[in-house]
C-alpha positions in Angstrom: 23.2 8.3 -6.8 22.8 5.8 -3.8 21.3 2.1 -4.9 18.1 1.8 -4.7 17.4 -0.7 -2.2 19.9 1.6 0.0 17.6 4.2 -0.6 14.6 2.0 0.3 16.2 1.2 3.8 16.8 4.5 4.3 13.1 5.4 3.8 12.6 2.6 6.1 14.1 3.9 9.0 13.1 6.9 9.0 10.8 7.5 11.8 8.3 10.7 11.2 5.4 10.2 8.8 6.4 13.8 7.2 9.9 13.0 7.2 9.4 10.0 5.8 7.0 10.8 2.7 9.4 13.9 1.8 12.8 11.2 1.3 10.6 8.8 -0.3 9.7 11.5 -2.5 12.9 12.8 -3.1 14.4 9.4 -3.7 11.5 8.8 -5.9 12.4 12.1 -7.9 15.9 10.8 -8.4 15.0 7.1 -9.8 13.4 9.1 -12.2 15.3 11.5 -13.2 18.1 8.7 -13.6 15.5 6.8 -16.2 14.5 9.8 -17.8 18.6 10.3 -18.9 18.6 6.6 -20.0 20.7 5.4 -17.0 20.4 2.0 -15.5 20.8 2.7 -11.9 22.2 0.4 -9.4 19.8 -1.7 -7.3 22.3 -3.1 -4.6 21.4 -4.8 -1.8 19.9 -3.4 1.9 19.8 -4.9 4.9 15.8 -3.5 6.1 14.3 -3.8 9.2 11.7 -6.5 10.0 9.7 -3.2 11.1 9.9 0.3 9.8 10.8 3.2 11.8 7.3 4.6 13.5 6.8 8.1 15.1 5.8 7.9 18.8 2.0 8.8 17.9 -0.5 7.4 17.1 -0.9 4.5 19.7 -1.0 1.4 18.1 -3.6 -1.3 19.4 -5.2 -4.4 18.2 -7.6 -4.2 15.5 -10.3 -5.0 18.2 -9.5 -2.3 20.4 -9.4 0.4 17.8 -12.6 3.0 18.6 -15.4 2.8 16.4 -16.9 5.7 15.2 -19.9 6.7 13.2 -19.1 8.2 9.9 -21.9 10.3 9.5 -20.3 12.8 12.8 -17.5 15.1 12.6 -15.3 13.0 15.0 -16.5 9.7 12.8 -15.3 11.7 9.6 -12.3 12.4 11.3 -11.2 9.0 12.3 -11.5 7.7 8.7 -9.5 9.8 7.6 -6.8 8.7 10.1 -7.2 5.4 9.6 -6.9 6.0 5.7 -3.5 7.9 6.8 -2.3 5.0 8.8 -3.1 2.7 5.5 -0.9 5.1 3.3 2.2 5.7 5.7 2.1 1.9 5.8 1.7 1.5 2.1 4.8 3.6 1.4 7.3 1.1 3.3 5.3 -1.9 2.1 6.7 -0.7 -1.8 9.9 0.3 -0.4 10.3 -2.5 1.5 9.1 -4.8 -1.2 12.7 -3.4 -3.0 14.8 -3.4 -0.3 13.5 -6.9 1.2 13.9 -9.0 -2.3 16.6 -7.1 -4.0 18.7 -10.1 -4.2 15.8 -11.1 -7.1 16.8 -10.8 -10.8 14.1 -8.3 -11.8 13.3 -5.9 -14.7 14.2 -2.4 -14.0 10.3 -1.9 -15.1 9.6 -3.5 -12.1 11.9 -1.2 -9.8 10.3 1.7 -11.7 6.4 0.9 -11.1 6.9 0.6 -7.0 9.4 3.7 -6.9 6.4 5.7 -8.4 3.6 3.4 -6.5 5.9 4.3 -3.5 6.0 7.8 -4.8 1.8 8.0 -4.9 1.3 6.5 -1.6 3.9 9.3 0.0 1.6 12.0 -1.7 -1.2 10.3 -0.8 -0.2 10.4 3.3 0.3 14.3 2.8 -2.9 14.4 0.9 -4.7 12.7 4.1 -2.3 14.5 6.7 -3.7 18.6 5.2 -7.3 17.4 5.0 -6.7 16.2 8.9 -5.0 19.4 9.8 -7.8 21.6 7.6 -10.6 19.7 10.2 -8.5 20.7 13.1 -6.7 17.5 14.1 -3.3 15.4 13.1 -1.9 11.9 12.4 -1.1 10.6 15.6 -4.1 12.3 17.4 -6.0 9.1 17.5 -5.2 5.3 17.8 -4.0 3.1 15.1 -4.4 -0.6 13.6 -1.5 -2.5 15.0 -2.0 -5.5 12.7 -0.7 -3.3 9.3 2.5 -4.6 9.1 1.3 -8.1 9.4 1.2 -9.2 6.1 4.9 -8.0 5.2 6.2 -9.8 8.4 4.5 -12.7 6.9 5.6 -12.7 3.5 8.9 -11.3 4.5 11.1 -14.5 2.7 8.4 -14.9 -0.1 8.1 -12.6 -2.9 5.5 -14.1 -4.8 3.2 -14.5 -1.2 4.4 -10.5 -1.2 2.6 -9.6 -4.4 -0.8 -11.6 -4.0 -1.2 -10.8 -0.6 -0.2 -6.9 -0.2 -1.0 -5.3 -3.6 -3.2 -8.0 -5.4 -5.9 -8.6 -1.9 -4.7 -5.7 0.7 -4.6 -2.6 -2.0 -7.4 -4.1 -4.0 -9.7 -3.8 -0.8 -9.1 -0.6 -1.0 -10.9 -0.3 -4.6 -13.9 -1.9 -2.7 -14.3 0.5 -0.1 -13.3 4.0 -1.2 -16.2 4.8 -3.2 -18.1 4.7 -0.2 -15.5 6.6 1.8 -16.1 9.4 -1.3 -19.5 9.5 -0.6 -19.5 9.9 3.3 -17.5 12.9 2.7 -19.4 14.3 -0.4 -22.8 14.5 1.9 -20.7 16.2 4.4 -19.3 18.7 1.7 -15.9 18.2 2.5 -14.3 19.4 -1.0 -11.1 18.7 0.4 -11.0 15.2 1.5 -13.3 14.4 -1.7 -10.5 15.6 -3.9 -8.0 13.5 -1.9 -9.7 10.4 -2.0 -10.7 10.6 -5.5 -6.7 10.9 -6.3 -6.1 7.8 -4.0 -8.9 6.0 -5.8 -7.6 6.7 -9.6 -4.0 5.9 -8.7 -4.2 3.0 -5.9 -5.5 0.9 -9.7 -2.2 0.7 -11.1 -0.6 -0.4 -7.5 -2.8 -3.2 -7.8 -2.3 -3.4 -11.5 1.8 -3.8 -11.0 1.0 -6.8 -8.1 -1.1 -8.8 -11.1 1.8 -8.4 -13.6 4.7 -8.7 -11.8 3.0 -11.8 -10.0 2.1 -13.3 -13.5 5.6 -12.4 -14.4 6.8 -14.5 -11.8 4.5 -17.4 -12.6 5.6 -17.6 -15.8 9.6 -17.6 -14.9 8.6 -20.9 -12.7 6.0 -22.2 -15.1 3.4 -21.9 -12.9 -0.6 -21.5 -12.9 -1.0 -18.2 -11.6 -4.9 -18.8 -10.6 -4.0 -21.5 -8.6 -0.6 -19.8 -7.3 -2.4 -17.2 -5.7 -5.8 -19.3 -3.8 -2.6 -21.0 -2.6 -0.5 -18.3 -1.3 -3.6 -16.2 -0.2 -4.9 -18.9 1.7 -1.5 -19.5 2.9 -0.4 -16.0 4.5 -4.2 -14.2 4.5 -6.4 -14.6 7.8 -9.6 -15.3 7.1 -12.0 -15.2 3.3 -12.1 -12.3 1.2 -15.1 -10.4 2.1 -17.3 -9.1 -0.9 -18.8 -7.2 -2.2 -16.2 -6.5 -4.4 -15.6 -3.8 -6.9 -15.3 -6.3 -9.9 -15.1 -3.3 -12.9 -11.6 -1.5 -11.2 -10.2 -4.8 -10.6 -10.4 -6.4 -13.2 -8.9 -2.8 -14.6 -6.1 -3.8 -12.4 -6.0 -7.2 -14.1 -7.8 -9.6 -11.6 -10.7 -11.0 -12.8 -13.6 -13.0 -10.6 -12.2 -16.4 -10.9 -9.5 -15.0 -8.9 -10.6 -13.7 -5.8 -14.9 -14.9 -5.5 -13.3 -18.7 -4.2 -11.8 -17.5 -1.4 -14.6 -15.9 -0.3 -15.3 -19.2 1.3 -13.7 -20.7 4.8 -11.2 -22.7 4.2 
């Protein structure tokens, strides 16, 4: 079997969303199928791109520039779920990049084993968003995209700990915040299909949080460190701007984040 952070590269440059999702998966499939023998695979080292591999669609603009659309009209309905796409294709090279990028890192093989199958989720996830596009008649890549995704991996790129509070423990934990709402848009609409989906994003995307609050504790603990105060640091270090309630306080602190974490930087700073 190919290391692991050879296989994370890998993931990484490859360009097509489809594509991409089906090696992560299969990759995924073999980690686990390794663990499940008892094996202790090789991690390696990987050389990744500052930037994954993209497909030529969608456009990518500015945040600003980006279309709004209502949510209550077909075409509105239809752009959320493209953006949501865009999130997941980019959450599946954050995970694999977050292996690849700090491989060099004496870590668990617990920790390789939550972001193969985080990486694993987010892959189905994409597909999941990709048919319920299709099923309305459009595609990823039909409309533009957020340009500033990528931002928070490019800077965190030489900082794992920054890695973990911003991307899983404030990015994917926004995420908890807003997708009940997202449910309910498409509930009124009775779209049975993209209900289902985002119902399976909202269950699973939990535990993606959960492994950025305990391997980020984890961490504190191996440099005797607070990890309340670690993170206001490092989030107001590398995040743009206060955390935005409201907030969906019962599934994070599922996750393992309680209040005291995130409600102070809600304020400018």
């Amino acid at each position: 079997m190919m290391p692991l952070a050879q296989m994370a590269e890998a993931v990484l440059r490859t360009a097509d969303g489809r594509a991409k999702t089906a090696l992560s998966r299969q990759y995924a499939a073999e980690w686990q199928a390794a663990r499940d023998r008892g094996e202790t695979p090789e991690i390696g080292r990987a050389a990744p791109p500052m930037h994954p591999e993209r497909p030529e669609q969608p456009e990518l603009l500015s945040p600003r520039d980006v279309p709004r659309r209502r949510p209550g009209t077909p075409e509105g309905r239809i752009a959320l779920l493209h953006a949501v796409a865009h999130i997941e294709l980019n959450a599946v090279d954050l995970h694999w990049d977050v292996i690849a990028r700090f491989a060099h890192v004496p870590m668990p093989l617990g920790f390789y084993d939550d972001w193969v199958k985080a990486a694993d989720e987010e892959s189905k996830h994409f597909n999941l968003m990709c048919d319920c596009l299709e099923e309305l008649g459009s595609h990823y890549g039909a409309l533009p995209a957020h340009a500033g995704m990528w931002r928070a991996a490019e800077d965190t790129a030489s900082d794992f700990m920054g890695r973990l509070a911003v991307v899983p423990m404030v990015l994917e934990a926004r995420g908890l915040d807003v997708t009940p709402g997202m449910i309910e848009v498409f509930r009124k609409a009775d779209a049975a299909s993209a209900v289902a989906a985002l119902e399976t994003i909202y269950a699973e995307e939990v535990a993606h949080v959960a492994y950025g609050s305990k391997w980020f504790h984890f961490l504190c603990g191996r440099h005797d460190e607070d990890p309340k105060e670690r993170f206001h640091a490092l989030v107001r270090k590398y995040f743009h701007g206060p955390l935005k309630p409201p907030f969906n306080e019962e599934k994070r602190a599922e996750a393992g984040i309680p209040p005291d974490f995130y409600w102070p930087l809600t304020e400018e700073v």
